[in-house]
C-alpha positions in Angstrom: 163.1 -63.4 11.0 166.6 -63.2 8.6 165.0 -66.8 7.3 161.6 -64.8 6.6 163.5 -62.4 4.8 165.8 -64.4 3.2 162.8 -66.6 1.7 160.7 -63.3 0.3 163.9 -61.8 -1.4 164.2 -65.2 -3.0 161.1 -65.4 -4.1 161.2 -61.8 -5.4 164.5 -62.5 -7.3 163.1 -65.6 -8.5 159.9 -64.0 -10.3 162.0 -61.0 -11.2 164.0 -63.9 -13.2 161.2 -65.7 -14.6 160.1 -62.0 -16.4 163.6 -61.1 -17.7 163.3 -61.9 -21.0 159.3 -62.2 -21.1 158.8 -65.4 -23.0 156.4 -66.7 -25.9 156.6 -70.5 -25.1 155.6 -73.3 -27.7 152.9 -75.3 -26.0 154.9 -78.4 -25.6 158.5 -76.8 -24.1 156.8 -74.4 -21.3 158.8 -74.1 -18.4 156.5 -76.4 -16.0 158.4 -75.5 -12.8 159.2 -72.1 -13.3 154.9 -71.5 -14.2 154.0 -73.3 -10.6 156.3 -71.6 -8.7 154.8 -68.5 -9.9 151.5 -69.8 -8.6 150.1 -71.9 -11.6 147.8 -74.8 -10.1 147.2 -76.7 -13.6 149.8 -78.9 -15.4 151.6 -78.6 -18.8 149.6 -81.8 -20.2 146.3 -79.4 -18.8 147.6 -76.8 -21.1 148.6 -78.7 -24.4 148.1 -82.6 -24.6 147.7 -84.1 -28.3 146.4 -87.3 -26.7 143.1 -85.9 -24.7 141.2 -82.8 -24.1 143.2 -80.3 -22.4 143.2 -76.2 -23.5 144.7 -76.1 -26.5 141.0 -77.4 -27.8 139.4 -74.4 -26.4 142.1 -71.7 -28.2 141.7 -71.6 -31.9 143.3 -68.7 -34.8 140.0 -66.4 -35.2 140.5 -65.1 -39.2 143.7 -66.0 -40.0 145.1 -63.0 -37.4 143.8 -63.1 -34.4 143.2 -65.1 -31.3 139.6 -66.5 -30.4 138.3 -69.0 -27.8 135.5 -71.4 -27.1 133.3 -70.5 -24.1 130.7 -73.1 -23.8 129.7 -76.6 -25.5 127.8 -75.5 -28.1 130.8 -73.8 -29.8 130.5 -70.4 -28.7 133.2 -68.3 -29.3 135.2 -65.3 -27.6 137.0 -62.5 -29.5 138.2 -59.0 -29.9 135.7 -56.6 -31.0 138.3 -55.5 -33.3 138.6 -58.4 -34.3 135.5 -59.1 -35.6 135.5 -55.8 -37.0 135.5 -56.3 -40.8 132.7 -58.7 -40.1 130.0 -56.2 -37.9 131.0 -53.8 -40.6 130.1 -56.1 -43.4 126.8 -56.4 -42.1 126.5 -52.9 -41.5 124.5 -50.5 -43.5 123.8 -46.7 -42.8 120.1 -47.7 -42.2 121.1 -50.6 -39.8 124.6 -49.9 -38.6 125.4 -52.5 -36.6 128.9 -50.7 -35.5 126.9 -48.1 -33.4 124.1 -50.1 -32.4 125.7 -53.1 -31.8 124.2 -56.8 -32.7 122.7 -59.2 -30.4 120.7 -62.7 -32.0 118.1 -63.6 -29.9 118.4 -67.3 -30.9 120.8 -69.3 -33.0 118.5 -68.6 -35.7 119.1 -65.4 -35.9 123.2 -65.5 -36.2 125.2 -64.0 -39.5 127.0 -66.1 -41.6 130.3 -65.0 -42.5 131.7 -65.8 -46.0 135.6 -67.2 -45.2 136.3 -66.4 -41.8 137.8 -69.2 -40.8 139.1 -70.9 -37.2 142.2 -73.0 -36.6 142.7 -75.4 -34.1 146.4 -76.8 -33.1 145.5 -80.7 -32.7 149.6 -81.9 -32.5 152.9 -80.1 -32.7 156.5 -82.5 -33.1 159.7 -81.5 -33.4 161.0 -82.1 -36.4 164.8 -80.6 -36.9 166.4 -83.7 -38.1 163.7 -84.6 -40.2 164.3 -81.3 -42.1 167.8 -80.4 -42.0 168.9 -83.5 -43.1 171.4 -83.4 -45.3 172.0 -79.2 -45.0 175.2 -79.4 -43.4 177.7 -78.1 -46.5 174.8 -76.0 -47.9 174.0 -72.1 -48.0 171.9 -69.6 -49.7 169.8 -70.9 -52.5 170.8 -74.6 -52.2 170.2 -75.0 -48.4 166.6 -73.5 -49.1 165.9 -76.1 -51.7 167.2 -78.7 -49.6 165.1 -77.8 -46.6 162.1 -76.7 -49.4 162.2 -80.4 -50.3 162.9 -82.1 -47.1 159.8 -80.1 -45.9 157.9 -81.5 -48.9 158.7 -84.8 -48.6 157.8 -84.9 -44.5 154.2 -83.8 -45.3 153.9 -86.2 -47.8 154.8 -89.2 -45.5 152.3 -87.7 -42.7 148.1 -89.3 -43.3 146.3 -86.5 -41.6 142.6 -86.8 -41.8 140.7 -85.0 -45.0 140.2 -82.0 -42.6 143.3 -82.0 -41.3 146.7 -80.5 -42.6 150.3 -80.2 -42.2 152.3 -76.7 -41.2 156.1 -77.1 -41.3 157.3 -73.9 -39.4 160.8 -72.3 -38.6 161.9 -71.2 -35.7 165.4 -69.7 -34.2 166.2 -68.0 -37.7 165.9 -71.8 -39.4 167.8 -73.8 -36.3 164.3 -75.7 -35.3 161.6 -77.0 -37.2 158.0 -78.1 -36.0 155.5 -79.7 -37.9 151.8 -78.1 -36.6 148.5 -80.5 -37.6 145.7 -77.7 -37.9 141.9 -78.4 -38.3 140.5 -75.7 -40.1 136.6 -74.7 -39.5 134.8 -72.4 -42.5 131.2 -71.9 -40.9 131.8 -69.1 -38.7 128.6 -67.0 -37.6 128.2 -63.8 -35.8 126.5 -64.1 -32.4 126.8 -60.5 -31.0 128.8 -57.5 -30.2 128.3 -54.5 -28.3 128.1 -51.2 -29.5 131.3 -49.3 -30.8 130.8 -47.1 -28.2 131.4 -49.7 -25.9 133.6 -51.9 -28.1 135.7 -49.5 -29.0 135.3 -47.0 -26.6 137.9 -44.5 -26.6 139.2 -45.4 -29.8 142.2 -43.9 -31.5 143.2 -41.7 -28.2 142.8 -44.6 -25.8 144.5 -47.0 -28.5 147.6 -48.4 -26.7 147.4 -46.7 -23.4 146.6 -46.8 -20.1 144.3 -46.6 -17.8 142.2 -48.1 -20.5 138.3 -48.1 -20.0 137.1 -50.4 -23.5 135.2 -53.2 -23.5 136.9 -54.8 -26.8 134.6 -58.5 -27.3 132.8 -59.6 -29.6 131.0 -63.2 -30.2 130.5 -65.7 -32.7 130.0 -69.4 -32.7 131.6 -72.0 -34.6 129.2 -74.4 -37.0 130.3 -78.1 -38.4 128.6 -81.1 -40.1 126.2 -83.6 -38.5 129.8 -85.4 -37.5 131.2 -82.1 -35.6 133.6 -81.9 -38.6 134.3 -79.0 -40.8 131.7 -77.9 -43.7 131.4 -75.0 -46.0 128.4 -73.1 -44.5 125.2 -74.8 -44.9 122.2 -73.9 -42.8 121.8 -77.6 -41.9 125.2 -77.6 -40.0 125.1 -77.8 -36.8 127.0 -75.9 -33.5 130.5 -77.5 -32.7 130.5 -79.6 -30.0 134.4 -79.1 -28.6 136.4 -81.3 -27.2 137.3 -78.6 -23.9 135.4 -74.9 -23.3 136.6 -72.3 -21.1 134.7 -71.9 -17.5 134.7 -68.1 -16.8 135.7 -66.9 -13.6 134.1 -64.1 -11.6 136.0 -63.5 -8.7 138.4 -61.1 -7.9 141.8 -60.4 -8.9 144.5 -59.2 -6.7 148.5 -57.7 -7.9 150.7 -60.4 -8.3 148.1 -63.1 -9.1 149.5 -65.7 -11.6 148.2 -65.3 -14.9 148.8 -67.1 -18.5 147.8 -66.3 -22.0 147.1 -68.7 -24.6 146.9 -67.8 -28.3 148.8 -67.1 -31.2 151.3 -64.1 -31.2 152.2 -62.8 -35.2 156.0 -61.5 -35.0 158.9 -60.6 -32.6 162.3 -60.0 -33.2 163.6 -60.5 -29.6 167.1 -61.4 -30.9 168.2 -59.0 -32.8 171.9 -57.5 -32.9 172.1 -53.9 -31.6 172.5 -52.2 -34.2 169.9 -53.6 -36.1 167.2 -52.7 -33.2 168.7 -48.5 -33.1 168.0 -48.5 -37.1 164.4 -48.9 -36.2 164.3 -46.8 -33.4 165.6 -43.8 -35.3 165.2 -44.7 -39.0 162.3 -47.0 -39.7 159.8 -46.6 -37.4 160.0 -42.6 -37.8 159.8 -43.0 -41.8 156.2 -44.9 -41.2 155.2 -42.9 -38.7 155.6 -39.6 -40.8 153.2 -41.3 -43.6 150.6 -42.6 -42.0 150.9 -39.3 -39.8 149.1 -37.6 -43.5 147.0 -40.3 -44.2 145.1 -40.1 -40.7 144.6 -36.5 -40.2 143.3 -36.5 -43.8 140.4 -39.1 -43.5 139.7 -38.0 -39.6 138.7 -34.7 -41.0 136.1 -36.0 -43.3 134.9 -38.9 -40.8 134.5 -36.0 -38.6 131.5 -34.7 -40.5 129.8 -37.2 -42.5 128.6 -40.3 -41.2 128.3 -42.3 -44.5 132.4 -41.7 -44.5 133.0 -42.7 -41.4 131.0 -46.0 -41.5 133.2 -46.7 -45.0 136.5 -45.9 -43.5 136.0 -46.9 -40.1 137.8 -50.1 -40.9 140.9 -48.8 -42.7 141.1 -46.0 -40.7 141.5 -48.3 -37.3 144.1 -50.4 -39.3 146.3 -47.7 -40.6 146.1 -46.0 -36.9 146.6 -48.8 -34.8 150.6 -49.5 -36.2 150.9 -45.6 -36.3 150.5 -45.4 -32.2 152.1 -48.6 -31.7 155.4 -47.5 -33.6 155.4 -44.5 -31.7 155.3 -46.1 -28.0 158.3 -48.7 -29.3 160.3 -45.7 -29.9 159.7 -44.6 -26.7 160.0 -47.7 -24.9 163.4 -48.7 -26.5 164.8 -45.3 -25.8 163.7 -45.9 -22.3 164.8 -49.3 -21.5 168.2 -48.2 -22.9 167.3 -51.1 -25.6 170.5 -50.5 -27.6 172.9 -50.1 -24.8 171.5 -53.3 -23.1 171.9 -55.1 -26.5 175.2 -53.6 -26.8 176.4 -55.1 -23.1 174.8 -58.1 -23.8 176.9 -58.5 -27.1 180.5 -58.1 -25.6 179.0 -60.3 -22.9 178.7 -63.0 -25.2 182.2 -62.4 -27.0 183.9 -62.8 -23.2 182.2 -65.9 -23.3 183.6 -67.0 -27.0 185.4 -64.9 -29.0 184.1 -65.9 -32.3 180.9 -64.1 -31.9 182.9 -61.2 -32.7 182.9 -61.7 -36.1 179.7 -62.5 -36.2 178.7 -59.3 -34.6 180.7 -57.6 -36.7 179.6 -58.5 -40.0 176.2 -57.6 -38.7 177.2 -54.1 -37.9 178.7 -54.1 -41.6 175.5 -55.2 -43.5 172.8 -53.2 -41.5 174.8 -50.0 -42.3 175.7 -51.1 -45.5 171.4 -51.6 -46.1 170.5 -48.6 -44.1 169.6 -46.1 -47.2 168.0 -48.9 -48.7 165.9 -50.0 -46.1 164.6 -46.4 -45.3 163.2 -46.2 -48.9 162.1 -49.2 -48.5 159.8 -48.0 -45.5 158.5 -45.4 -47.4 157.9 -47.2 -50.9 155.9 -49.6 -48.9 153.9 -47.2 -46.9 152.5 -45.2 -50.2 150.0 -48.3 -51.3 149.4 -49.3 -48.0 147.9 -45.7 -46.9 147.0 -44.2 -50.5 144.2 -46.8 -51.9 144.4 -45.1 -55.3 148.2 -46.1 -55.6 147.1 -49.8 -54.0 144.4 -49.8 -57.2 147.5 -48.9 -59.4 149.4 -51.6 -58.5 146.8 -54.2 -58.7 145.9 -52.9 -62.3 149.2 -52.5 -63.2 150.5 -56.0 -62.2 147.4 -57.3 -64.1 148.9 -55.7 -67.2 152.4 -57.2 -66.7 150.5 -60.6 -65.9 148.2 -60.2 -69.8 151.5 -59.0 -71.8 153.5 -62.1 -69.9 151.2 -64.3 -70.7 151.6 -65.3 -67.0 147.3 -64.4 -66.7 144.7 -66.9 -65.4 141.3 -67.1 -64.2 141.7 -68.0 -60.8 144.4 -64.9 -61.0 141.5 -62.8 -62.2 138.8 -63.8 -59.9 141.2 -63.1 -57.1 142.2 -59.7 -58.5 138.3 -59.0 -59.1 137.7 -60.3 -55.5 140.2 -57.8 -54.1 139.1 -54.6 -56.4 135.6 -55.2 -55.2 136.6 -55.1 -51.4 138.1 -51.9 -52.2 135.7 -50.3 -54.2 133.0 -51.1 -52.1 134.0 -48.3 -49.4 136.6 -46.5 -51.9 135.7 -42.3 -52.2 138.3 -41.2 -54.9 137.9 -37.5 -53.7 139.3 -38.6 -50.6 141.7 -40.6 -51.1 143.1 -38.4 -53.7 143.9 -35.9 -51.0 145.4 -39.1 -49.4 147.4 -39.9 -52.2 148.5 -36.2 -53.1 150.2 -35.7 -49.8 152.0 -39.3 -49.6 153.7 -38.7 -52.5 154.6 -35.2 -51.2 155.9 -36.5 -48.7 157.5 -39.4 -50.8 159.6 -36.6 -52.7 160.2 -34.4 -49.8 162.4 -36.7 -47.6 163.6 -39.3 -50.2 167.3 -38.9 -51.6 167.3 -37.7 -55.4 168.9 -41.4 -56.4 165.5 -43.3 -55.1 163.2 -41.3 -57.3 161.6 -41.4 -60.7 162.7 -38.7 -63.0 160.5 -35.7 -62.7 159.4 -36.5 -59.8 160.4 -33.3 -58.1 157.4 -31.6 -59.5 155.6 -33.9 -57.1 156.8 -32.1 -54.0 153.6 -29.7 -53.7 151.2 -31.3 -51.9 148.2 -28.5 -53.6 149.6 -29.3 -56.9 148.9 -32.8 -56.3 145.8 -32.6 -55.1 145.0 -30.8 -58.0 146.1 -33.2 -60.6 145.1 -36.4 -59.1 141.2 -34.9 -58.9 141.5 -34.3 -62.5 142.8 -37.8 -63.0 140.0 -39.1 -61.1 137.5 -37.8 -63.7 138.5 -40.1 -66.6 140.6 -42.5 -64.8 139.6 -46.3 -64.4 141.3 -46.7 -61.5 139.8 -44.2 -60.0 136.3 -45.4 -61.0 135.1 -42.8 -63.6 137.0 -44.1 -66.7 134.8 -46.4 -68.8 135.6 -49.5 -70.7 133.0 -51.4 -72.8 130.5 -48.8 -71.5 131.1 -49.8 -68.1 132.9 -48.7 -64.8 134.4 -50.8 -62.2 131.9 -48.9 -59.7 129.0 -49.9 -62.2 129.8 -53.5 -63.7 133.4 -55.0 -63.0 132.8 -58.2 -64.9 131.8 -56.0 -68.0 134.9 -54.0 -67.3 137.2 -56.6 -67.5 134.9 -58.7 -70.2 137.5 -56.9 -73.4 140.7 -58.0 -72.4 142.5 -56.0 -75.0 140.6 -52.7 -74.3 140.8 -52.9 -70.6 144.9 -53.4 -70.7 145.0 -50.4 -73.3 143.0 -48.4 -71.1 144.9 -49.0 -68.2 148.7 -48.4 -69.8 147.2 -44.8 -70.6 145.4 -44.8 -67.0 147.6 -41.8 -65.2 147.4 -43.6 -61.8 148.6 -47.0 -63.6 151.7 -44.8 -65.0 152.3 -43.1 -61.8 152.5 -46.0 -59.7 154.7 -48.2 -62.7 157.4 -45.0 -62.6 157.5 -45.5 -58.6 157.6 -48.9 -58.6 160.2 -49.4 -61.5 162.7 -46.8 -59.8 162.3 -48.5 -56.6 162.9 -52.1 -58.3 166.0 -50.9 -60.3 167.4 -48.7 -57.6 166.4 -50.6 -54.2 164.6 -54.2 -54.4 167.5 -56.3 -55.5 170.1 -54.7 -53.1 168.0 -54.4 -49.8 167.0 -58.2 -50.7 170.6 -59.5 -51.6 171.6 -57.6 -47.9 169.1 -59.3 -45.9 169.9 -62.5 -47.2 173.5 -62.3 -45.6 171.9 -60.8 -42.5 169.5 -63.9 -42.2 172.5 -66.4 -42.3 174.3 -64.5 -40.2 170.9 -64.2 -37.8 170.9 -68.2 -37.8 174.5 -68.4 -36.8 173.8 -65.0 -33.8 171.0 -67.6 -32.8 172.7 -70.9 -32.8 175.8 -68.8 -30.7 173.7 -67.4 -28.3 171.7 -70.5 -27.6 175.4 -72.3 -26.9 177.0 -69.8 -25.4 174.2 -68.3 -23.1 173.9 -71.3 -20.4 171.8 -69.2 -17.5 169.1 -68.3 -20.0 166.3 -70.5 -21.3 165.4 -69.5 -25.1 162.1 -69.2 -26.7 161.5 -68.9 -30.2 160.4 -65.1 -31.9 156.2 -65.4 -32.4 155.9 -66.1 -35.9 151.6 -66.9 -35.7 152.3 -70.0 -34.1 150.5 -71.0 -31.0 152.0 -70.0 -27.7 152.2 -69.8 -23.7 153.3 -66.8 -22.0 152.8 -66.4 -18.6 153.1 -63.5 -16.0 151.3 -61.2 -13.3 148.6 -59.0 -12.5 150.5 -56.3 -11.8 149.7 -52.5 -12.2 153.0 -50.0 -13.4 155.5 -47.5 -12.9 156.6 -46.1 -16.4 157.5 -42.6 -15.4 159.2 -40.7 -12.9 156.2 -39.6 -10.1 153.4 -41.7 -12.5 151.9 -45.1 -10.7 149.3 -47.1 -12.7 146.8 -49.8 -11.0 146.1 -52.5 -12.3 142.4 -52.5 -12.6 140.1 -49.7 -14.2 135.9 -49.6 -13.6 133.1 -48.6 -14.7 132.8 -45.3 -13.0 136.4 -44.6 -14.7 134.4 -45.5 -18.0 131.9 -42.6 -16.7 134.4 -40.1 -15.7 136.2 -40.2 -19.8 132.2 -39.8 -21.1 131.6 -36.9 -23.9 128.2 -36.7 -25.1 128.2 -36.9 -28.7 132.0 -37.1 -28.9 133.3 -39.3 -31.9 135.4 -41.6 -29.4 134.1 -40.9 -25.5 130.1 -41.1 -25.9 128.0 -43.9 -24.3 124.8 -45.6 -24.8 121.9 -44.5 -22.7 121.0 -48.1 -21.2 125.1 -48.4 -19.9 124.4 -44.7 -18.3 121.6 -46.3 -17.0 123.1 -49.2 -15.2 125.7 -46.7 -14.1 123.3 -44.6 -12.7 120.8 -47.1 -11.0 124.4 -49.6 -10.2 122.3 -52.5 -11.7 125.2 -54.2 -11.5 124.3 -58.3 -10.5 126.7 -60.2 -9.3 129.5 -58.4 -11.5 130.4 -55.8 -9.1 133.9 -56.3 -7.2 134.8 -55.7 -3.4 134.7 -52.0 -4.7 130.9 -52.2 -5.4 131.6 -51.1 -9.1 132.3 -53.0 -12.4 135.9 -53.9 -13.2 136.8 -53.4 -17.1 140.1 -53.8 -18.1 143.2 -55.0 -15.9 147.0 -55.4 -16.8 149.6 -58.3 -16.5 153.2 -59.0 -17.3 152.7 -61.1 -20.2 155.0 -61.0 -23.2 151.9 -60.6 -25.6 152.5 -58.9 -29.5 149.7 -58.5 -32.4 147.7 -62.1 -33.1 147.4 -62.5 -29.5 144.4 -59.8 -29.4 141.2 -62.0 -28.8 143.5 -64.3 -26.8 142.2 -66.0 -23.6 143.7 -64.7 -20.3 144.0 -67.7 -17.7 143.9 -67.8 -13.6 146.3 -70.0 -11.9 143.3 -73.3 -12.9 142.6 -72.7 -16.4 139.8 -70.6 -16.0 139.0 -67.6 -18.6 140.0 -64.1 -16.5 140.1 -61.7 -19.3 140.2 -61.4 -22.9 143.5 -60.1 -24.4 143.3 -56.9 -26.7 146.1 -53.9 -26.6 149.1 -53.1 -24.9 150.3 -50.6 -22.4 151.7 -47.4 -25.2 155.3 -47.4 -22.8 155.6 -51.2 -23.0 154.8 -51.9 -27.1 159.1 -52.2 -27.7 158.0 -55.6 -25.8 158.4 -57.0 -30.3 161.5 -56.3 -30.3 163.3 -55.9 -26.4 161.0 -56.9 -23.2 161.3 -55.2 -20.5 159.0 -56.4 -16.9 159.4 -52.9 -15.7 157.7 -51.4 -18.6 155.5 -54.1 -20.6 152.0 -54.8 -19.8 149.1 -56.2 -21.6 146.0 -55.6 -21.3 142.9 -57.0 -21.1 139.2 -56.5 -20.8 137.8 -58.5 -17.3 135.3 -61.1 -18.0 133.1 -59.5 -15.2 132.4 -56.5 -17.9 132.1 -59.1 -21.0 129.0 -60.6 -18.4 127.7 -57.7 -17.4 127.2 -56.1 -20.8 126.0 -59.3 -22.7 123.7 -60.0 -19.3 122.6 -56.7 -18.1 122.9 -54.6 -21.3 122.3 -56.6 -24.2 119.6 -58.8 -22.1 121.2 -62.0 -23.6 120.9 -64.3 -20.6 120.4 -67.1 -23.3 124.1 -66.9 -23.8 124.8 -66.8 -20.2 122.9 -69.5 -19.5 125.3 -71.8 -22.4 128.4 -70.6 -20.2 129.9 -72.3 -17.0 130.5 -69.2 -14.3 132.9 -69.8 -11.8 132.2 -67.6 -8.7 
């Protein structure tokens, strides 16, 4: 019996261990042994092998941001519904609005093509650290970076990758390690379906980053390539990608504790970080982002509220500018929690018992972050204003375009870019509203900024009714703003003819009020802020590199992983439910009945389509149904997952497709910056739902039938 005992408490320690730190593994350095004793069944070469199929050809980057994968042999591919977003939207129209009803092609013939969305595949990744740092030993600042610039350079250059193929020299470890990525890049992307919004995004902004979470976040498309199977601009006589490896999709059950792995390509985490550095975002940064966007989103809610043409525009930005807002909020949360700072803190003089000279280290990191404090809060907020307030993103664009014609520095593929950009904007841009939007960001801009950061005058800008006020009167002469005309057109009307008169268009713009307002913001924030917060960081980031290269010596019981920085990675973890507060217990599945008890007729985030109510009702359910007799829909894990893994496949113990990664569990999202297995849990909608909605709801058994179903 003691041996019994003695065996489980081992095994619990063990996989207590194997969480610690969470864990974002490169493909080709995953910890083998610690994955099967966890209960993995697969190899590493099953997961990532550049010599034969093996995973890694099913997992591609969806768009540049997110994670997508293939699900049968005829290149069909698995996302995120909010993912795919921009591209349902782009289709959409108020007469066919393909975000409410949803899109399904009955045929291949009937699939959307999708102007540069683009898919990556990883083919080979090498170490490369030698090869890079060769020759950086006596160097810093500016001549180490030229050193590596050019050692980088001349690596590429020796490598003969195919005409499809290139070369990605990435960092990682704050510049310790290098790895050289071959990526095979495909451009013919086409929509295949996605279900309503209703069900794709089903409890939307209130349900974003929580849990229990009821959303059945998917959407498909289907990758297209030449009569070779190699990449082609779109062409309608390409043909579906044949890949080398597609994911089988299992069906059965899940229990707590099974193993599971995700496989995709996580954007940024800062898991090393001193503590000081990590309570300056937990009580300085993240608050200062929050507050804007706090503005920006009651503002547009209340006109999506009540007209539909609005919230079709916006839908888009709104779901962008929301989804860091709550994420910021629960990683304040969570780090105050997990005692994030005090742990760091622990951990530090742990370290310096170890070896001494990480003192100093630590120390000057404690100097510079408080020494760049003021200037990284403006910072926060300077950034925020163009990234909420379109108007003021407009008045950049312009305004750079009129540095760029006096500089002489202009060119045509400069222009067609800029055009390309103004025309995405303008396309769903209502200056009335975002007025209101930009009024109130730069009250809130001169409200909590100190006197030194601002432009002169800028005080009269404090009075949010005031602004609203002035910037409506701006909007009705103002180019920017789309009512200003220039050779007898506006940017609404004609851009090209807009920007046909060089001359007239600049002098327009240097009188443009919203061109003016955004130069006196910017130039203050240049002169006062830029070169200092930059000049800072740069002693911070050689001071990160040596924290890094100490930690990794000095820290002999831990095995490191590298921060996410978009590049493709393993983690691996359990289906496991939560405990986040005192009294509150979370399972680790949600079903369709809970999808059922959160419906609001009519309601802007909690309404359903008939046909699902129907399928509730009757419990048409196939073989999708679980020992519970209802659908499962989402389920949580303890993977280390961060944005860029959303659309990423979630893996049983054999490789088989168990979920589809999209969100976060609101107590957990501090997981960026300090994991903690108590706390962090992603989470992710169960393939049983994907089938039963595109089968039973959508009636597209054609794309069924092109999958592999493991029961």
């Amino acid at each position: 019996m003691k041996k019994i005992l003695l065996s489980a408490f081992a095994l619990s320690t063990m996989m207590t261990f194997a969480q610690q730190y969470g864990g974002m593994w490169i493909p080709t350095e995953v910890n083998e042994k610690e994955m099967k004793e966890l209960g993995m069944k697969i190899s590493a070469k099953d997961i990532f092998n550049p010599e034969k199929a093996s995973i890694k050809d099913a997992v591609v980057q969806f768009d540049g941001g997110c994670t997508a994968e293939i699900i049968s042999g005829k290149g069909l591919l698995l996302t995120n519904h909010h993912c795919g977003y921009d591209n349902i939207q782009s289709h959409s129209t108020v007469e066919n609005d393909l975000l409410t009803n949803g899109f399904w092609a009955k045929d291949m013939n009937g699939e959307l093509p999708n102007p540069g969305v683009t898919v990556d595949f990883i083919t080979d990744i090498k170490e490369v650290t030698k090869d890079i740092l060769a020759g950086t030993e006596s160097l810093k600042g500016k001549d180490l970076d030229a050193k590596i610039k050019q050692n980088t350079d001349a690596y590429i250059a020796s490598q003969k990758p195919e005409s499809y193929q290139k070369i990605s020299v990435r960092s990682m470890y704050y510049g310790n390690k290098f790895y050289a990525y071959v990526i095979e890049t495909y451009k013919d992307i086409r929509l295949v379906g996605a279900p309503p919004q209703a069900i794709g995004k089903y409890g939307s902004d209130t349900d974003n980053w929580v849990w229990p979470r009821h959303t059945g976040d998917f959407s498909m498309f289907r990758i297209y390539a030449d009569k070779n199977n190699k990449p082609a601009e779109y062409s309608k006589d390409n043909i579906p990608y044949t890949p080398k490896h597609f994911l089988p999709i299992s069906i059965k059950d899940k229990k707590e504790d099974d193993f599971t792995f995700v496989f995709g390509f996580p954007g940024r985490t800062t898991e090393y970080l001193p503590a000081v550095a990590v309570e300056k975002i937990m009580t300085e940064i993240d608050p200062a982002m929050i507050s804007v966007r706090d503005v920006t989103l009651k503002t547009l809610d209340e006109k999506m509220r009540v007209d539909n043409a609005t919230r079709i525009k916006y839908a888009s930005k709104y779901a962008r500018i929301s989804n860091a807002w709550k994420k910021w909020q629960g990683e304040i949360e969570g780090l105050k929690k997990s005692n994030a700072v005090g742990k760091k803190q622990q951990y530090e003089q742990s370290l310096i018992s170890k070896n001494p000279a990480i003192k100093t280290t630590i120390d000057g990191l404690n100097k510079l972050y408080n020494e760049q404090a003021p200037y990284a809060l403006n910072r926060a907020y300077y950034s925020e204003l163009p990234r909420n307030a379109e108007t003021l993103a407009l008045g950049s664009l312009f305004g750079s375009y009129v540095e760029a014609v006096e500089n002489g520095t202009s060119s045509q593929k400069s222009l067609d870019q800029l055009k390309s950009r103004l025309s995405e904007i303008y396309k769903d841009y209502e200056s009335g509203l975002d007025a209101k939007v930009t009024a109130k960001v730069i009250a809130l801009y001169a409200n909590k900024t100190p006197q030194q950061f601002l432009p002169a005058g800028f005080e009269n800008y404090k009075d949010v009714n005031q602004n609203i006020s002035t910037i409506e009167n701006w909007a009705k002469n103002s180019v920017v703003m789309g009512s200003g005309k220039v050779n007898g057109a506006t940017v609404y009307s004609d851009i090209n003819k807009v920007f046909a008169d060089q001359n007239a268009l600049v002098q327009a713009l240097k009188k443009d009020p919203v061109v003016q307002l955004y130069a006196s913001i910017k130039g203050t924030y240049v002169k006062t802020t830029h070169e200092k917060v930059t000049s800072l960081q740069t002693e911070i980031d050689a001071l990160q590199k040596q924290f890094m290269a100490q930690q990794m010596e000095t820290d002999k019981d831990r095995k490191f992983f590298p921060d996410a920085n978009s590049t493709l990675r393993v983690t691996y973890g359990k289906v496991k439910g939560s405990n986040p507060r005192d009294a509150v217990t979370y399972g680790y599945q949600t079903h369709l009945s809970g999808v059922m008890e959160k419906y609001i007729p009519g309601d802007y985030e909690f309404d359903l389509p008939k046909k699902l109510i129907n399928l509730y009702n009757t419990k048409d359910y196939g073989i999708y149904k679980d020992k519970s007799g209802d659908v499962p829909v989402n389920f949580t894990a303890t993977n280390h997952t961060t944005g860029g893994n959303s659309g990423s496949p979630a893996l049983d113990a054999y490789g088989n497709l168990i979920g589809l990664n999209f969100d976060r569990q609101w107590e957990g999202t501090m997981s960026d910056i300090n994991y903690d297995p108590k706390l962090c849990r992603n989470i992710m909608v169960d393939t049983k739902y994907i089938l039963f909605v595109i089968d039973k709801f959508a009636d597209a058994k054609w794309l069924i039938n092109e999958m592999k179903i493991v029961k």
